[in-house]
C-alpha positions, 0 to 999 in steps of 0.5 A, a space after each residue: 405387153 403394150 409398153 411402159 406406161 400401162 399400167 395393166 400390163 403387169 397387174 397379175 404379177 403386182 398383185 402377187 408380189 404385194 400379197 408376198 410382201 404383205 404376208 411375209 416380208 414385211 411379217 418376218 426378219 431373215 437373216 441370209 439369202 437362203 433363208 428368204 429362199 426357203 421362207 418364199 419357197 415354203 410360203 408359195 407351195 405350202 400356203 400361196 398356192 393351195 390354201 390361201 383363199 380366192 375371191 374367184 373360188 368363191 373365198 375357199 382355198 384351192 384345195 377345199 374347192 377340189 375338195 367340194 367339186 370331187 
């Protein structure tokens, strides 16, 4: 990291966080912590991770990407 005030520093882990908020914070109400827990939980390894589409992918999922290279 090159310090405060560079912006680029952390664009990776911005985007994220904005695709996490947009997708499911602002979509659902939970009511405890362990509720978020598990939403984030199961929004990462079931939806994040293996099918949300990918610009670098060519707009196919991880998994249908695998799927077409195998």
């Amino acid at each position: 990291m090159s310090g405060k005030g560079n912006c680029y520093d952390n664009a990776a882990v911005e985007s994220f966080f904005k695709s996490l908020k947009a997708e499911l914070v602002w979509r659902t109400n939970k009511q405890t912590r362990q509720d978020v827990e598990v939403a984030i939980s199961e929004y990462i390894n079931g939806f994040y991770n293996p099918r949300r589409r990918r610009s670098a992918l060519g707009r196919k999922s991880p998994v249908a990407f695998e799927r077409k290279a195998a």
